[in-house]
Backbone as CSV, one residue per row, in Angstrom:
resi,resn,N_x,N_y,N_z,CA_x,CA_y,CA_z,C_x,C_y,C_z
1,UNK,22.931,-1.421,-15.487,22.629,-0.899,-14.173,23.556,-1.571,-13.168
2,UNK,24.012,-0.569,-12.423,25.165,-1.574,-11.239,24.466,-1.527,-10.453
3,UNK,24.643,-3.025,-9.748,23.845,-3.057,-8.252,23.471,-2.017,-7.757
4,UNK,22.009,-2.152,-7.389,21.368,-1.001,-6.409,21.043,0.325,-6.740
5,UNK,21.754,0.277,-8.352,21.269,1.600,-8.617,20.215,1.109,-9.612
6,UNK,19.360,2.651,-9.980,18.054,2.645,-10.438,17.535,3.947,-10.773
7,UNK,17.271,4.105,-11.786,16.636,5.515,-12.085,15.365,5.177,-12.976
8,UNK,14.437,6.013,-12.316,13.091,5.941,-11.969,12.571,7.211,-12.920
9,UNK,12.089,7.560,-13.761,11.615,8.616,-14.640,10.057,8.999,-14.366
10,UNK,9.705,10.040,-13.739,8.805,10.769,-13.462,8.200,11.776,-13.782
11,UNK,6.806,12.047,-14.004,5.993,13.346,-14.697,6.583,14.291,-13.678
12,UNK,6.590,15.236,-13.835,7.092,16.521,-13.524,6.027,16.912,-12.214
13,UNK,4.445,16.873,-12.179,3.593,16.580,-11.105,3.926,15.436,-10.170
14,UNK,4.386,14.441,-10.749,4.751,13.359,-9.407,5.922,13.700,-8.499
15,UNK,6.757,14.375,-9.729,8.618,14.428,-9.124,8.324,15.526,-8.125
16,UNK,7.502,16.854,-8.289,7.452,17.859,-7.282,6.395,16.843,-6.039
17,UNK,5.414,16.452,-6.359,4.880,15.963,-4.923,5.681,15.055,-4.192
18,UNK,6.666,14.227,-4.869,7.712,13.273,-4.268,8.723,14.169,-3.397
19,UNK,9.083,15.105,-3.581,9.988,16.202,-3.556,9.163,16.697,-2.349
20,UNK,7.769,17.449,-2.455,7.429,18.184,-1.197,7.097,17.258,-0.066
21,UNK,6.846,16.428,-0.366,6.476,14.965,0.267,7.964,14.954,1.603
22,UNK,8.556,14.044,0.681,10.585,14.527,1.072,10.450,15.123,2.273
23,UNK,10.298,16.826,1.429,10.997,17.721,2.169,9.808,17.762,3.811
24,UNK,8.817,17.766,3.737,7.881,17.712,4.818,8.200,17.122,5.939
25,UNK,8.727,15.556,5.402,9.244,14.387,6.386,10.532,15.186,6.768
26,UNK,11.347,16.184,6.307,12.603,16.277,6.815,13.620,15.276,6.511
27,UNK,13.417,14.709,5.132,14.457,13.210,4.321,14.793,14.069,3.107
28,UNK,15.852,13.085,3.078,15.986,13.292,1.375,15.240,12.678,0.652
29,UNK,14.793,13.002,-0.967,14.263,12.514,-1.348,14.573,10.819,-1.910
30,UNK,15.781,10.659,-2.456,16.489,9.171,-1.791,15.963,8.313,-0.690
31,UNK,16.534,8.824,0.520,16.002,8.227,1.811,14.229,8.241,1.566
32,UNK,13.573,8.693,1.480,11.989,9.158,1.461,11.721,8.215,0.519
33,UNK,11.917,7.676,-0.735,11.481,7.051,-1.892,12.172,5.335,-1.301
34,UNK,13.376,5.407,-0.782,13.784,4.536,-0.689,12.781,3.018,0.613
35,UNK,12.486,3.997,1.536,11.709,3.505,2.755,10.299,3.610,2.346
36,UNK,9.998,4.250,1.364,8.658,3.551,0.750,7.963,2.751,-0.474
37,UNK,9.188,2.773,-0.715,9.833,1.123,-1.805,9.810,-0.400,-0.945
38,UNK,10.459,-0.158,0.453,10.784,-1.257,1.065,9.604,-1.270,2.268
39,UNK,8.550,-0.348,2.360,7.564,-0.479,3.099,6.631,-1.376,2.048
40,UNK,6.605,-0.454,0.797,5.563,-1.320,0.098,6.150,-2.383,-0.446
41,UNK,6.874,-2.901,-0.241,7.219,-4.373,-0.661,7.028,-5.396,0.855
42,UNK,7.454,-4.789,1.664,7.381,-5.692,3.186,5.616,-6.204,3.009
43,UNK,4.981,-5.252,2.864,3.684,-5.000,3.071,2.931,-6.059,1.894
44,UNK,3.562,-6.224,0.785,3.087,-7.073,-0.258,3.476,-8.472,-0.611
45,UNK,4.731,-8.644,0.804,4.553,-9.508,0.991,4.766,-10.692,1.745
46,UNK,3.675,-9.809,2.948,2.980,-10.537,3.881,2.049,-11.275,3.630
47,UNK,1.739,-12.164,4.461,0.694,-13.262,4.201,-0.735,-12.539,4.268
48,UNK,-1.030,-11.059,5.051,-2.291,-10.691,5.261,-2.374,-10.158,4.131
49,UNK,-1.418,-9.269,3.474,-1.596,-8.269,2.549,-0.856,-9.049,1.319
50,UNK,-1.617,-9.941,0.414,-1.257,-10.369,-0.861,-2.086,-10.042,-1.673
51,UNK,-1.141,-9.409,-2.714,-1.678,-8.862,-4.471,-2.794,-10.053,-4.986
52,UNK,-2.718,-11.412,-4.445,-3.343,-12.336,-4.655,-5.156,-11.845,-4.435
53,UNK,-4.831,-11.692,-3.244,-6.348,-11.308,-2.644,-7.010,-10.060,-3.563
54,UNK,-6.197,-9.092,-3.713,-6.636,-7.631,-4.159,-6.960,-7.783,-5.783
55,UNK,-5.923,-9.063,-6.477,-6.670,-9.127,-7.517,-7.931,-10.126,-7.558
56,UNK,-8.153,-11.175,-6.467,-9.501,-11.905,-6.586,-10.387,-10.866,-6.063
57,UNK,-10.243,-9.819,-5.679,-11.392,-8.759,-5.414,-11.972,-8.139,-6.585
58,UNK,-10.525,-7.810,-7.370,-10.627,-6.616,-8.715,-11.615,-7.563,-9.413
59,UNK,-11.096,-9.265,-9.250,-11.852,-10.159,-10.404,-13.204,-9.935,-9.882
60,UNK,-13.799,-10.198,-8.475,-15.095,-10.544,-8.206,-15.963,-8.925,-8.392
61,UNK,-15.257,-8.201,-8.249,-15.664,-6.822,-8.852,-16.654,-6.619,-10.230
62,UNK,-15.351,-7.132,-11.137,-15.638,-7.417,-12.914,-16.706,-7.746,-12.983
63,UNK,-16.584,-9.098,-12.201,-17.784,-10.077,-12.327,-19.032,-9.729,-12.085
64,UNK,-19.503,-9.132,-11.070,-20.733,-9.020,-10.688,-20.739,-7.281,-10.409
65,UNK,-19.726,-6.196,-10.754,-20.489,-5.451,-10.376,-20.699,-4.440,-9.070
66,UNK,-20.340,-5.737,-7.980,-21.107,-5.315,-6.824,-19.359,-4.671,-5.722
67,UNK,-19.521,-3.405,-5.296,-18.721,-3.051,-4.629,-19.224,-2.146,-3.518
68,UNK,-17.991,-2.464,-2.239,-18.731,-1.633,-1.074,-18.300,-0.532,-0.349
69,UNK,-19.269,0.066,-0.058,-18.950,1.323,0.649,-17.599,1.291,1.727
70,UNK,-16.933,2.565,1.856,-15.810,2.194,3.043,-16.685,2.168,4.544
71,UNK,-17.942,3.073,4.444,-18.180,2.047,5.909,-18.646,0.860,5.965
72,UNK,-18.847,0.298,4.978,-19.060,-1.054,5.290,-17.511,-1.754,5.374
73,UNK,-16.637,-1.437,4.814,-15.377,-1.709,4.479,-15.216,-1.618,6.308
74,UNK,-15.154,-0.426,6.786,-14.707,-0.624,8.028,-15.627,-1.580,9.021
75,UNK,-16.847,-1.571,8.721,-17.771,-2.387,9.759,-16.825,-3.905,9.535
76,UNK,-16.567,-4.233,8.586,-16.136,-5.630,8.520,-14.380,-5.717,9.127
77,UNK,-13.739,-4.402,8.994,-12.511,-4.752,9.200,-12.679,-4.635,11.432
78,UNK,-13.852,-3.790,11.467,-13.871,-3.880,12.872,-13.953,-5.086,13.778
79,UNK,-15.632,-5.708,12.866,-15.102,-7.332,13.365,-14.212,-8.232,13.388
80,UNK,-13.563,-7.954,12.813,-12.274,-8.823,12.260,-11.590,-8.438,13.565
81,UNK,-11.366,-7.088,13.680,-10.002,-7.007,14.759,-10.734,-7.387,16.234
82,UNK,-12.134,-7.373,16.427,-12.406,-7.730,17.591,-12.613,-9.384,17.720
83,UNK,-12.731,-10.006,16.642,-12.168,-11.404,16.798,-11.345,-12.029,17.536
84,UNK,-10.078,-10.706,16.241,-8.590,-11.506,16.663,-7.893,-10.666,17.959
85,UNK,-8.471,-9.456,18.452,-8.361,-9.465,20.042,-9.233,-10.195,20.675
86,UNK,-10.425,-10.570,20.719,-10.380,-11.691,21.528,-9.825,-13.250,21.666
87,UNK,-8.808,-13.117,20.447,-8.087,-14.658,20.655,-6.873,-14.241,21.243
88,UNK,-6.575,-13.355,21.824,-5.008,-12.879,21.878,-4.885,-13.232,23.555
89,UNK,-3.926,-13.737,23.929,-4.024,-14.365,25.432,-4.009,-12.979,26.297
């Protein structure tokens, strides 16, 4: 493989939704795959958003079982952000 290149082998259902996906945004599919390669990597690895956390979830999951609804998911992410706007000068 020479630098930077990469070929990526896809079910025939993924390659067309990648493709209409693409074409929707008005990208190529290059450009389109490429900026959400480097979104989801920025994103994984940030200090808020670590694979770390998501697998001590998957583990505490295993473990007990116990998983929660997305509105509870959001009730908790709400407090959170009204926390950390109220620490914001």
């Amino acid at each position: 493989m020479a630098d930077g290149d990469l070929t990526l082998k896809l079910d025939d259902e993924t390659a067309q939704r990648l493709k209409d996906a693409a074409e929707a945004a008005g990208r190529s599919v290059d450009d389109y795959v490429r900026d959400l390669i480097r979104e989801g990597l920025a994103a994984k690895t940030s200090d808020e958003d670590d694979w770390a956390e998501d697998l001590r979830i998957l583990a505490d999951y295993d473990r007990t079982g116990v998983s929660y609804s997305v509105e509870e998911g959001i009730a908790v992410f709400d407090a959170a952000m009204k926390v950390y706007l109220a620490r914001r000068p």
